[in-house]
matplotlib code that plots the C-alpha trace (Angstrom):
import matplotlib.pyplot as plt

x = [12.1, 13.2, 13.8, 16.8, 18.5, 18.4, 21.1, 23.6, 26.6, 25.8, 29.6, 31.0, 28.3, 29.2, 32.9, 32.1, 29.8, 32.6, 35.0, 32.6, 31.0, 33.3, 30.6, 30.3, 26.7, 25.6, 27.4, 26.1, 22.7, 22.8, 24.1, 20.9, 18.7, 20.3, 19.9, 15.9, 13.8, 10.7, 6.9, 3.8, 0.8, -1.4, 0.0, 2.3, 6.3, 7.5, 10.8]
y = [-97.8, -94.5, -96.5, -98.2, -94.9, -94.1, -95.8, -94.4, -92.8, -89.0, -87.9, -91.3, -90.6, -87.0, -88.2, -90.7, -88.0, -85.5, -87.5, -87.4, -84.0, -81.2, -78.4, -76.9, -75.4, -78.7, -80.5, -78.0, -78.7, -82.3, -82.0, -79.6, -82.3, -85.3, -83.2, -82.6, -84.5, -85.9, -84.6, -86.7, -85.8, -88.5, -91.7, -90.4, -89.1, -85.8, -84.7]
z = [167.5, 169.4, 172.2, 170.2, 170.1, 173.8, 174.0, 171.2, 172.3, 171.3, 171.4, 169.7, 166.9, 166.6, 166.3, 163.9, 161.9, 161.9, 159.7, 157.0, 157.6, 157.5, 157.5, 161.1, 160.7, 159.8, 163.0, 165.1, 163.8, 164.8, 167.6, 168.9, 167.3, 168.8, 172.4, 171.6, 173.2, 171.9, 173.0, 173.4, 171.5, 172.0, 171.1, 168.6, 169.7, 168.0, 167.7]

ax = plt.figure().add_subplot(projection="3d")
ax.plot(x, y, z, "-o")
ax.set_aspect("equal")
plt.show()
């Protein structure tokens, strides 16, 4: 599933988040989360 979202435009998301999101704590927020990357503990992912 994570795989899937490799391949999102980050920016055109942002863009398309920012019409409906007006706060800009919030939009900074995702766009730190959306730049995380994920670390392997086992076989699981974590964000």
């Amino acid at each position: 599933m994570y795989k899937d979202f490799d391949n999102i435009n980050q920016e055109k998301l942002i863009k398309l988040i920012e019409q409906k999101i007006n706060d800009r704590r919030i939009l900074k927020f995702i766009r730190k989360w959306l730049k995380a990357g994920f670390m392997e503990v086992g076989n699981k992912k974590i964000r």
